[in-house]
N, C-alpha and C positions, 0 to 999 in steps of 0.2 A: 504493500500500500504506500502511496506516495505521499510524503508528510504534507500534513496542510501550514500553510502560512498565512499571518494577516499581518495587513502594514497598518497601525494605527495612527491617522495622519497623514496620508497619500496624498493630500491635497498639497502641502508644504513642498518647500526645496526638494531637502533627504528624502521625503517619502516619494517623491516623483522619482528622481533619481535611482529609489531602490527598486521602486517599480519597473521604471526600464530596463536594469540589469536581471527582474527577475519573471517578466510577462514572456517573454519567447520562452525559457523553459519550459521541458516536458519531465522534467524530472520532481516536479512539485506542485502542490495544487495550492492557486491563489487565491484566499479567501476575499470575495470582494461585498466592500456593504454597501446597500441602494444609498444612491448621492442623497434623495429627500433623507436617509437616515444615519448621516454621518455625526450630526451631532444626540442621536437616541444614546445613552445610555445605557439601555435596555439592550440594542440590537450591537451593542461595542462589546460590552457585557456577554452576550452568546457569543459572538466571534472569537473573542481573547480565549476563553475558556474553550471553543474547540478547534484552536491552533495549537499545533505542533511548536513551531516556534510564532512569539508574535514580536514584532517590529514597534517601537516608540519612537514617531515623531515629533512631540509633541511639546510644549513649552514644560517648564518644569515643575509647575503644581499640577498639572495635568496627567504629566508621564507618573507623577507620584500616585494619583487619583486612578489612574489605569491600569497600575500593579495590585491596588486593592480591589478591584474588580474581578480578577482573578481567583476564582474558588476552588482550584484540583492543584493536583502537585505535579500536573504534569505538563503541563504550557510552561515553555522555556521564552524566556524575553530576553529581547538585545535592544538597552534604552541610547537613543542618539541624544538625548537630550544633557545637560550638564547635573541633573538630579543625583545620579549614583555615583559617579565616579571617584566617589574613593569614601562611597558607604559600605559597612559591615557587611556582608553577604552576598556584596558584588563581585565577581572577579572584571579585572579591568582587558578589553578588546585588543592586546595590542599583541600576538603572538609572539611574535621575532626578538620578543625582548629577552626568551629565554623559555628552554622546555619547558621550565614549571607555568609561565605564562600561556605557553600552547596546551598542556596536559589541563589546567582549569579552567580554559578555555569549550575544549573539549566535552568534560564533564557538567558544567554549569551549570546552570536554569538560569541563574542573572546575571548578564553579560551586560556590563558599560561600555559603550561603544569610545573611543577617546574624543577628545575635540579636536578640530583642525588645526589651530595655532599649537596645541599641547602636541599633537603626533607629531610637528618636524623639530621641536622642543628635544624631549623624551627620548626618539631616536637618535639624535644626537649623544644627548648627556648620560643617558643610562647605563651604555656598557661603558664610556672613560669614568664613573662613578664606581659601578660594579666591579670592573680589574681594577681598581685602585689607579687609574691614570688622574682622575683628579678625585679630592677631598669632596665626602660631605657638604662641607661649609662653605667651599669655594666659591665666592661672590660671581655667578655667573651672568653674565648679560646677553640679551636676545632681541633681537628685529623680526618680527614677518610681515611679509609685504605679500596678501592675497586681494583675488579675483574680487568683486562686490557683490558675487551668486551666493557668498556666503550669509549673506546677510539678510536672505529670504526676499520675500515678495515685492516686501515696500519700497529696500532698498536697492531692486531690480528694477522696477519700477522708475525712484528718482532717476538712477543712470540712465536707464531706456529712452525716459521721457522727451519729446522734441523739444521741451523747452525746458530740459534742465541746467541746471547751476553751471554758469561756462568753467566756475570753479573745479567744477568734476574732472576734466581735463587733467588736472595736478593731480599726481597722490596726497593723500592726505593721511595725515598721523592722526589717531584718535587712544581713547584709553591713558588721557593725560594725568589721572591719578595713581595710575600704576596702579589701581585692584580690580585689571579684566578678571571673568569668571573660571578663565584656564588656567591660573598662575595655583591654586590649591593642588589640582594633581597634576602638573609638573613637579612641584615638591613631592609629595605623597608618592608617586609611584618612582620616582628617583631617588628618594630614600633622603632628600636635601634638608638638611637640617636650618637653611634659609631660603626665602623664595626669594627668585632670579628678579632682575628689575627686566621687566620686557615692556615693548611698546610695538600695538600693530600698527600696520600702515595698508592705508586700502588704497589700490589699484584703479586706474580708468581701462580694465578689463574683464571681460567675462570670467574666469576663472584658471586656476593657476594660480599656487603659491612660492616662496620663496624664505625660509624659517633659518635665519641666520644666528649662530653662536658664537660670542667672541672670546677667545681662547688666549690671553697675555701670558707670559711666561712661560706658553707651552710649545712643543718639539712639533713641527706640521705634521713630519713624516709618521711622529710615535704614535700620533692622534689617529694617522690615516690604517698604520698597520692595526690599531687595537679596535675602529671599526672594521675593518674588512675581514678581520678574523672572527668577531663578534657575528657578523651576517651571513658569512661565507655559508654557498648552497643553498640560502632564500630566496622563493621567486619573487614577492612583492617588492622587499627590500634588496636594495642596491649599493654599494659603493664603486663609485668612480675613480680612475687613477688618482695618484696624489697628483695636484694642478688642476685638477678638472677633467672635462670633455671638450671646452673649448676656453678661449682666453676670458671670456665672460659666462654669466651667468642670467638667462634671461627665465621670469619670473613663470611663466607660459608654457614652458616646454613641457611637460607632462600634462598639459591639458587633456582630457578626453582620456587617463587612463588611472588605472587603480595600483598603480605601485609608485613608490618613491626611493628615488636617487639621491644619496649624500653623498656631499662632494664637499675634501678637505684641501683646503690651500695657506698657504705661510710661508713660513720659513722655520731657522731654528728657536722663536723663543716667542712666536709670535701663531695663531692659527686662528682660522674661524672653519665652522663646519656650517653648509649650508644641504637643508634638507626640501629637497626639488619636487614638489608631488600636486595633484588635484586637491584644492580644498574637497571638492567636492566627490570625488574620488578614493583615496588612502585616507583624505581628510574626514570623512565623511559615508556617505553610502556604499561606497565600493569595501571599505571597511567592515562596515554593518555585513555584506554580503559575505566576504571572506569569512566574517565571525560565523554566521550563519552556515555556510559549507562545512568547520570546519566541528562545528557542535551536530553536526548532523553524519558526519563521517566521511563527506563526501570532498575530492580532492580541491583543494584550498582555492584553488584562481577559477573553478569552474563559474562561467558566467560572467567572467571581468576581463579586464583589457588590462593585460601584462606590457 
């Protein structure tokens, strides 16, 4: 019997998104609910509880509101929303970062999907954390500069619009207080005993990110051998020679697929590592979807763009 799925939130970015990566399959059956009865309760309520796995799109009092609607121990959830990720009972979406990540992955019922700014973060800092290439405490600092599809409808919308802000043109920096919603599990799942100072920066592009970490006092080369060995034989995750793929780094290049490429550049005492992926993609749905393959047993990129 082929598992049933429901995306809760299909209307949204992520749920569209997962939608398309998961409507041509024959290997799964899509629970879908009447449009008039997307906001029932009632009929969200039947769904949840007879999916196999179900999908949380939803803002985050919502995604919370959807988990209790759930009455059997057997509907497995992968929430995209920022509600779980690094509550009790969660295991966190992000395989690659280590067997034990992929084995509770595996096993689950409640899988946090990560956030977009947090996955080119994490991938970065985890394993130089993890082998001891840097400290705990180490005062990290972080740039991303993504697509504005991240930002859902409205903020598709203002760019879209033919008479939007001629401002939009520029990137623009936001999150000027330093407390975005991702900077908790960047800490938490990297085991940082302080949270990194990060600032995003949004893009005058459809999607495509660019998740830079800057590395003072570090070796480029040591940085680039302790990812590459960290990743080595992963499909989704990648590392580039040490220098790159080309003299630049453009923010776009991984648009339209679900794996990310980090790429360390420096010298001897100076590095930054830049993590190259789809917000919307590794950042995002195409994430959700791997989670979902791989809780279900089924091989990891089926249905994603490698």
């Amino acid at each position: 019997m082929k598992p049933k799925i429901y995306i809760d939130g299909k209307e949204g970015t992520t749920g569209l998104q997962i939608y398309e990566r998961l409507g041509k399959r024959d290997d799964i059956d899509l629970l879908l609910i009447d449009e008039a009865k997307r906001k029932d309760v009632s009929e969200r309520r039947r769904l949840l509880n007879a999916a196999d796995v179900a999908f949380l799109c939803l803002p985050d009092a919502a995604a919370r509101e959807a988990v209790a609607l759930i009455e059997n121990d057997t509907t497995r959830v992968i929430d995209a929303s920022t509600a779980h990720r690094t509550a009790e009972g969660w295991d966190y979406g992000f395989a690659e970062l280590s067997r034990a990540h992929r084995a509770a992955i595996a096993g689950s019922k409640r899988v946090a999907n990560p956030g977009c700014h947090a996955s080119g973060f994490i991938s970065s800092v985890y394993p130089l954390v993890a082998h001891e290439i840097a400290p705990a405490d180490f005062a990290f600092t972080c740039s991303s500069l993504t697509g504005y599809s991240g930002g859902g409808k409205k903020l598709i919308a203002e760019y879209e619009d033919g008479n939007r802000d001629p401002r939009h043109a520029s990137h623009r920096i936001y999150g000027l207080n330093l407390h975005h919603k991702h900077l908790p599990e960047m800490a938490h799942v990297c085991g940082l005993t302080r949270e990194p100072v990060f600032v995003p920066i949004l893009g005058d592009f459809y999607k495509g990110m660019a998740t830079t970490v800057m590395l003072p006092g570090f070796d480029a080369a040591r940085v680039h051998d302790c990812l590459a060995a960290h990743y080595e034989g992963q499909k989704l995750v990648t590392v580039a020679p040490l220098g790159g793929d080309e003299p630049v780094i453009y923010a776009d290049t991984l648009a339209g697929r679900d794996s990310l490429r980090l790429i360390v550049t420096g010298h001897e005492t100076q590095a930054i590592v830049t993590a190259l992926f789809d917000n919307l993609g590794k950042g995002a749905s195409g994430a959700a979807v791997q989670n979902m393959n791989i809780m279900l047993g089924l091989e990891e990129a089926t249905g994603l763009s490698v």
